[in-house]
N, C-alpha and C positions, 0 to 999 in steps of 0.2 A: 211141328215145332221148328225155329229157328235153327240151323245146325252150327257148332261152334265154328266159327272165321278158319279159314286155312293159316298157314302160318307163314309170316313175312318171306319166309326164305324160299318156300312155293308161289308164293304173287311175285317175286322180284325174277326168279325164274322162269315163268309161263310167260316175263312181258318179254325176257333176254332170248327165249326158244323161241316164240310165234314171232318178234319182230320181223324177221326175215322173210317170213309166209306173210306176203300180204293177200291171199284166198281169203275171202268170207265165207261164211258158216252160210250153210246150206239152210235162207229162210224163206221157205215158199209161202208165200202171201196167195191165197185164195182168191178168184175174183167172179166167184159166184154170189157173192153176198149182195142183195138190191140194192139201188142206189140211194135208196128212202134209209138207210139204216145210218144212227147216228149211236157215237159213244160217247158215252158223259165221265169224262177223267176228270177226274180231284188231284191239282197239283199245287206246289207253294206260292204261286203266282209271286208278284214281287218283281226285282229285275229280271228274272229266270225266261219268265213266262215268254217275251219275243225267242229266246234261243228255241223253248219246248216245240214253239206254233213253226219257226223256219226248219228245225233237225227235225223234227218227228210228225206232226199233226199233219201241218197241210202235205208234206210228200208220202205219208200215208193216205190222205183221202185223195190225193190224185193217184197213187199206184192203186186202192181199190174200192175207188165211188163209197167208201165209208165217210160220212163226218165225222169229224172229231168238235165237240162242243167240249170247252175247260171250264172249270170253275178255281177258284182257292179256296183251300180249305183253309180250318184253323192251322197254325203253329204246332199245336196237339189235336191232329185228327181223329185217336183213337174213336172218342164218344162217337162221333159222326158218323165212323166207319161202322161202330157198332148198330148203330140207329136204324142207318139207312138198311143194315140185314134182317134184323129184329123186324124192323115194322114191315118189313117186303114191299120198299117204297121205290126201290131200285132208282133211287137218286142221282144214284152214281156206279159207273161200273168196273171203273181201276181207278188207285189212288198212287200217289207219289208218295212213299213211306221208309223208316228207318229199322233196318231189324231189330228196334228196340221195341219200335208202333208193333213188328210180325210176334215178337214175343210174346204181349200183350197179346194181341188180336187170339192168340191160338192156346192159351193158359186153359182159361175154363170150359171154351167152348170156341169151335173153331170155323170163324168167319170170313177165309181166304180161299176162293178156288185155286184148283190145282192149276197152271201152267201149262205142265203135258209138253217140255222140252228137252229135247234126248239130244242134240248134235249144241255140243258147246265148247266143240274143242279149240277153239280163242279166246275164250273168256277167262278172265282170270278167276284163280282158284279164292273160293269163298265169295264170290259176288253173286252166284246163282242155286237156287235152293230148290224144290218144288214149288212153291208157294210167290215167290218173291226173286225179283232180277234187279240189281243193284248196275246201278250206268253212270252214276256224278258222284263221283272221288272227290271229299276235299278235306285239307288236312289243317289243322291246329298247330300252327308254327311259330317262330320272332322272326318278325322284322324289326331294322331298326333304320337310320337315315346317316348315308354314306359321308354327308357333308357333316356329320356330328364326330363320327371315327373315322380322320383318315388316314391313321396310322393301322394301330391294329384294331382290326373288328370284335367284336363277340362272337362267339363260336358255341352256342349249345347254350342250355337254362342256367348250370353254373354261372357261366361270365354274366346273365342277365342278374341274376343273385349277386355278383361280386361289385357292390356301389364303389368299390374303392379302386380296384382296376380300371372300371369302365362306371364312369361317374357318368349321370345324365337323368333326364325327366324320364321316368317309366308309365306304364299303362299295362290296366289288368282286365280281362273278362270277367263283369260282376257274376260271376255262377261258377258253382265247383264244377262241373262238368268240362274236363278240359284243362282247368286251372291247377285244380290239385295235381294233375300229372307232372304236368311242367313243375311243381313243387320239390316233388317225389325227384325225377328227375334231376333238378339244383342237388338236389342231396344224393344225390351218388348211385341212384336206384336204376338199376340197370334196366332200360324200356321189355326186354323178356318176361321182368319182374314185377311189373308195377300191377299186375292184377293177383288176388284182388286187392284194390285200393289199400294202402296202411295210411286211414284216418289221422289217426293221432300224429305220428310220424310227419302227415302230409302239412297237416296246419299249424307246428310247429317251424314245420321250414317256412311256412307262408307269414309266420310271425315277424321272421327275420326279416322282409322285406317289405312289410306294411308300412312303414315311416317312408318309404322309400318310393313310393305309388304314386303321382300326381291324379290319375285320371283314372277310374275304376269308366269303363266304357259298358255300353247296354246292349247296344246291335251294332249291323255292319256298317253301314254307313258313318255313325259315328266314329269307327275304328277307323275307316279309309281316311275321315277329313283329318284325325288328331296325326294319323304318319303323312298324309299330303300337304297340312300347313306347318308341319313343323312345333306344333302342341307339344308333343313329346317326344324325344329321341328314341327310343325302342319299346316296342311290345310285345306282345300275342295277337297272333291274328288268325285270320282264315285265310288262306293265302289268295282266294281270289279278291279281298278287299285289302290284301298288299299289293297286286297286282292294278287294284284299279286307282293305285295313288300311282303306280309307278305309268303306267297310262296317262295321266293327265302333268307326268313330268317331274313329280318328286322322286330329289336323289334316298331311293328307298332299296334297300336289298334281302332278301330272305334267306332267314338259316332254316336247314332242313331237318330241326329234329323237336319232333312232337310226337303226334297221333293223326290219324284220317281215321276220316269215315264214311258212309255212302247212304247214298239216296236212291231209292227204285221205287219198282212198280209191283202191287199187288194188285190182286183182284177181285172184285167182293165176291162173296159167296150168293148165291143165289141169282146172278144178273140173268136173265134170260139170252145175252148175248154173250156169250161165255166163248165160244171158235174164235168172234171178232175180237173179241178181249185179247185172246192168247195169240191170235194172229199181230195184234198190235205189237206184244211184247218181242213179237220173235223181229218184228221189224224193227224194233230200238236196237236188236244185238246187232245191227251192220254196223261196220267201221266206218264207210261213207256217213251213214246219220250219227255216229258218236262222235265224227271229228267234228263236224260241224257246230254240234252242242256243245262241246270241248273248248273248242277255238272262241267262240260267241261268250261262255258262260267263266273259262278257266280252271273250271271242276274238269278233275282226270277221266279219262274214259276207262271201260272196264271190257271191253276187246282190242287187246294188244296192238293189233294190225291198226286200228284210228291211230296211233302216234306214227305212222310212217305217211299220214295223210294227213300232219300239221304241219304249218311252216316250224323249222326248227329250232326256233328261236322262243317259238310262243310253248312249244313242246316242252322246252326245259324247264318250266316254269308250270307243269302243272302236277300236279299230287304223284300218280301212275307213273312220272318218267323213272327210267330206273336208277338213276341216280339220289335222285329223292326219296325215293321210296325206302333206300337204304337206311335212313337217317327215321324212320317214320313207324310206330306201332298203331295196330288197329285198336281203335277206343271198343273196349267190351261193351255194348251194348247192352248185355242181357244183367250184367251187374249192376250197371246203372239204371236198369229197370228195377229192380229189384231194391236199389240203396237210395237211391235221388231224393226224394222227397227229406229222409232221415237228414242225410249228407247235408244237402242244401237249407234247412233249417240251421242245421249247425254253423256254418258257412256264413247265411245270413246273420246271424247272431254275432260270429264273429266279428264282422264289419261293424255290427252296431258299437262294439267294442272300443272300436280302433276313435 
């Protein structure tokens, strides 16, 4: 089973103590393994996919004559992941997954091999489990655009809530996932507090601000062009699709208080290549390969020592830095395993509303 998140003030501590260590973790990669052997990872493919093949793939199959062959899976792998163990099709032999996918995966019957890593003392606390190694931090934030406040900014979901202080075009993530925090949030709920979810409470505050919505957004991309042409003055974002309007030169700036969350790597049960499996993962924990995904991708890294091996400009700006991190709660995963479907009816219903 998924083990509950460590707790912000443990993650913002393991990054402030190992900073200064820049040793990596002791991951012996194997290179007895034939040069015929290939691994079939399942990951989001998407823009992702050149950062996965430059940090990880191909500097793993040159450090150990392994191929790496990628696929994408769905948006919701679970089924897939189940599939491919059920049927003993060995499709695939590690996916790229959310502790919400490992909670699933491990409920009724348990479809993840074990990992089998003992030396993780730079990884940050809650990113590694038996089962599952979490490496791409990214967090649920506002941004908003610097040329619309240049006096005083918005500071936190309140001011995004106060249309009368800070008047302007808004934009929302059409899904509670995310959205309801930021709600909860506007209303005074201190980020320690917000789980589990208060529903009612949550979409009552989202009442307040529905008139006030120009642009209920769907995916990332759409989120990047609406803050890099100027669409709307502030939102919610992801913060790597704040950073890729702020990349192509829109005056765009991020506040840091929301939720993160992470992406990793499981491994299916039953693959016959299971050492190569667990060998791969131990080669994701280098800080060399997570700066590189890091830097490429703008999702945080999850061994400390990668931020002292990014330019430091690009550094402050991603999930993991510890300044951001401050402003930042881990989205519970296993609740919103558990609630989603209910939640998000309700949620959809609502819009239909409005």
């Amino acid at each position: 089973m998924f083990k509950k998140p460590a707790s912000r003030r443990d993650f913002i501590k393991t990054v402030a103590v190992t900073g200064a260590a820049l040793s990596a973790p002791s991951l012996w990669i194997p290179r007895a393994f034939s040069a015929d052997n290939t691994l079939i990872i399942a990951d989001n493919g998407g823009a992702i996919a050149p950062a996965l093949r430059a940090a990880f793939y191909d500097p793993f199959e040159k450090e150990t004559g392994i191929r790496i062959t990628n696929v994408a899976h769905e948006s919701e792998p679970v089924t897939q992941f189940k599939v491919a163990v059920d049927a003993g099709s060995h499709i695939w032999d590690l996916a790229m997954v959310t502790p919400d996918n490992v909670q699933r995966l491990t409920q009724d019957k348990n479809y993840i091999a074990p990992l089998d890593i003992t030396d993780s003392k730079d990884i940050l606390p809650g990113m590694l489990t038996g089962n599952w190694f979490g490496f791409s931090v990214w967090g649920t934030v506002m941004a908003y655009r610097t040329d619309r406040f240049k006096g005083e900014a918005p500071k936190g979901w309140a001011d995004y809530w106060d249309t009368e202080k800070f008047p302007g075009r808004r934009a929302l993530y059409r899904s509670p996932s995310g959205t309801l925090e930021m709600a909860l949030l506007a209303d005074g709920v201190a980020p320690k507090d917000l789980y589990p979810l208060d529903i009612e409470r949550a979409m009552k505050s989202m009442s307040k601000i529905r008139q006030s919505v120009s642009v209920w957004w769907s995916n990332g991309a759409q989120n990047t062009q609406l803050l890099q042409s100027g669409e709307v003055d502030m939102s919610d974002t992801w913060n790597a699709r704040a950073i890729a309007a702020i990349k192509a030169g829109a005056p765009v700036k991020i506040d840091w208080q929301g939720t993160y969350s992470v992406d990793g790597w499981s491994i299916v049960a039953g693959t016959p290549k299971l050492k190569q499996a667990q060998a791969f993962v131990r080669f994701c924990m280098h800080p060399d390969r997570q700066a590189v995904y890091s830097a490429m991708t703008s999702n945080g890294p999850s061994n400390a020592n990668a931020l002292q091996k990014i330019e430091q400009s690009k550094a402050e700006l991603l999930t993991t830095y510890p300044k951001n991190l401050e402003g930042l709660q881990r989205r519970d995963e296993v609740w919103w395993s558990k609630n989603y479907d209910a939640v998000n009816e309700r949620f959809q219903e609502w819009l239909l509303e409005g």
